[in-house]
C-alpha positions in Angstrom: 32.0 18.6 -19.0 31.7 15.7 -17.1 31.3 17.4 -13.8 29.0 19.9 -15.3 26.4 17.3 -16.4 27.0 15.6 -13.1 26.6 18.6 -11.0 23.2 19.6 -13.5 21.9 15.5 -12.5 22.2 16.4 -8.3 20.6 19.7 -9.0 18.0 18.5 -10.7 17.2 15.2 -8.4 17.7 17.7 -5.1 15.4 19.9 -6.7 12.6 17.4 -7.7 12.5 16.3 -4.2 11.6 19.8 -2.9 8.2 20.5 -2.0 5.9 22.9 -4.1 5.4 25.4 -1.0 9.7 25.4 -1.0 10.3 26.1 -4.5 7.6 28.9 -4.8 9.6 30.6 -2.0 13.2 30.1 -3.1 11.8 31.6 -6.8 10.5 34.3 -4.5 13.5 34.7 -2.7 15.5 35.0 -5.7 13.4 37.3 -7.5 13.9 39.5 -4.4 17.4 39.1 -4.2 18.0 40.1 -7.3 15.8 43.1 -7.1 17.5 44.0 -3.9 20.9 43.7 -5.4 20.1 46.3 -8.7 18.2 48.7 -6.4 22.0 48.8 -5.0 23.8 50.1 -8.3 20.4 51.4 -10.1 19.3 55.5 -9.5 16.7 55.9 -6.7 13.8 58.7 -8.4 13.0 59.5 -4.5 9.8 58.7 -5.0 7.2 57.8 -2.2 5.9 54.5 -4.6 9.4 53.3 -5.2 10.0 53.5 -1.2 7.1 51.7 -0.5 7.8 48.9 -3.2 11.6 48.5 -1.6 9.5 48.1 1.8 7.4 44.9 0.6 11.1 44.0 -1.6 13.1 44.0 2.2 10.4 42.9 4.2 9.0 40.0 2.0 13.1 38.7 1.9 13.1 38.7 5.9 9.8 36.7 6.2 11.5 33.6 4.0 14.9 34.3 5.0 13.4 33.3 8.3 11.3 30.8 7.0 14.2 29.3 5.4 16.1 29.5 9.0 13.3 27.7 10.8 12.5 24.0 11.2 9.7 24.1 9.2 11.9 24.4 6.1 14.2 20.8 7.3 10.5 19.0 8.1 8.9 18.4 4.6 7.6 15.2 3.2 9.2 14.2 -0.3 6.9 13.3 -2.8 8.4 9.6 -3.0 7.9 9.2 1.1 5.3 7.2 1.7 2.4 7.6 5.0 3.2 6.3 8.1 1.2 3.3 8.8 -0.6 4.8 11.8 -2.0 7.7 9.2 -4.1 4.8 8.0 -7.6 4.4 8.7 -8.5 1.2 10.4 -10.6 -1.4 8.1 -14.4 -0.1 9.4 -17.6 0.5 8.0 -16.9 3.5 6.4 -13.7 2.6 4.9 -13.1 -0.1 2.1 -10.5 -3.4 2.8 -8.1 -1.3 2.1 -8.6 1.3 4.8 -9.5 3.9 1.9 -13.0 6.1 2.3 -15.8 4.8 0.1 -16.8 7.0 -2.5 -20.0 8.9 -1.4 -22.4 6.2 -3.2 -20.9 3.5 -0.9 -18.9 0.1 -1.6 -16.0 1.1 -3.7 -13.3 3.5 -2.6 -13.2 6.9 -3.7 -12.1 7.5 -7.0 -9.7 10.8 -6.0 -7.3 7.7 -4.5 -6.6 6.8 -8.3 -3.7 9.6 -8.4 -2.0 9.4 -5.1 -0.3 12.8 -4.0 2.1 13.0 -1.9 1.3 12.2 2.0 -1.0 14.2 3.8 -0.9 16.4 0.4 -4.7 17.2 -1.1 -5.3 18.3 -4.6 -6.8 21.6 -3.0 -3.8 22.5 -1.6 -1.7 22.0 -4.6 -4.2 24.2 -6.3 -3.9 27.0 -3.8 0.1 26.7 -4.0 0.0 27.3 -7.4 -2.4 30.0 -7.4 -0.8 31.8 -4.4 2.7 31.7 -6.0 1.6 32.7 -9.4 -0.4 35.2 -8.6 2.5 36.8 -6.0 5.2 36.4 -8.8 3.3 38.2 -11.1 2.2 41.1 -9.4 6.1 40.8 -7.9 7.1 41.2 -11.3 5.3 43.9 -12.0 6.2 46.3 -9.1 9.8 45.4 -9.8 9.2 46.5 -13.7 7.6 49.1 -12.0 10.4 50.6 -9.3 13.1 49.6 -12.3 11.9 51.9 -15.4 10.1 54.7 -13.7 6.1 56.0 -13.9 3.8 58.3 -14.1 2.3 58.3 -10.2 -1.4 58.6 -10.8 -3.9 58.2 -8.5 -5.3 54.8 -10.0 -1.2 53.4 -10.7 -0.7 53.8 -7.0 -3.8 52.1 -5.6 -2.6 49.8 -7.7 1.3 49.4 -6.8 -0.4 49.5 -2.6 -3.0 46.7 -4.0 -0.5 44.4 -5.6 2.1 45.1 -2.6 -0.7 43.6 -0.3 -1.2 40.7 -3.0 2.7 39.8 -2.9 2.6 39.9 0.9 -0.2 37.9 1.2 0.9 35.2 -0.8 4.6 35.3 0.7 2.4 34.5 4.5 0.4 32.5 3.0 3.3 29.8 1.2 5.3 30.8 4.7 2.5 29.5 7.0 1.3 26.6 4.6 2.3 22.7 5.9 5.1 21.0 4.1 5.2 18.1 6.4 2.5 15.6 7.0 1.4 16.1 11.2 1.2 12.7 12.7 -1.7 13.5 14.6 -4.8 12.8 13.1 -7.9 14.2 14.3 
């Protein structure tokens, strides 16, 4: 039991120092999997929709396969890594002591310092993240349901199934091509 609760601790602390772009596509990568794997054992109904919903199932698990291959899956910044001093903004007139902007009424810092995010990590781009993945999971889930249980191919369902097919692989290049890693450029 021991080891269990051990092994459950690493888990957990590996997985906390993952970075939101990361875990949106290993829950993606899963999900496919494990549609991939029943589509193995479950009846095919032959139809043109279910082939095109195992398309986007095969070709969305390539794109983070290779994703997961490449370097930009080993580069991330973890959310406990600070910047490196030379992202800093030298003390000038348009940054406070601190080398933090003012705030757009001048002489104190900008109040959207208050809750640090992690290096080079703006709130917007946590937002989209979220947004992307969620939205891609569900309509994920959906054509899964959807190829799983069988139904009736109307002209409206399938405009639907080809418009939620584009949704998941949208959001699949999307969390692919978004920055987990701070550049050390600035420009």
């Amino acid at each position: 039991m021991k080891k269990l609760r051990s092994c459950w601790t690493s888990f957990c602390k590996a997985w906390s120092s993952i970075h939101w772009v990361d875990k949106s596509l290993i829950l993606f990568m899963l999900l496919l999997l494990g549609q991939s794997a029943c589509s193995l054992f479950l009846p095919d109904s032959g139809t043109q929709s279910v082939h095109d919903i195992d398309i986007i199932v095969r070709t969305s698990s390539a794109s983070i396969f290779g994703y997961f291959l490449s370097a930009n899956f080993i580069r991330r910044s973890t959310p406990d890594v600070a910047a490196p001093p030379e992202a800093t903004a030298p003390d000038t007139a348009e940054n406070g002591r601190d080398g933090q902007p003012f705030a757009a009424g001048g002489g104190e810092p900008a109040a959207e310092d208050a809750n640090p995010l992690p290096a080079g990590q703006p709130r917007t781009a946590c937002l989209q993240v979220a947004v992307a993945a969620g939205i891609g999971l569900f309509c994920l889930l959906t054509l899964i349901l959807l190829r799983d249980t069988g139904w009736n191919e109307s002209p409206s369902a399938t405009a639907t199934v080809v418009q939620f097919r584009d949704f998941v692989s949208g959001c699949v290049g999307f969390l692919i091509g978004s920055p987990t890693h701070q550049n050390s450029q600035t420009s």
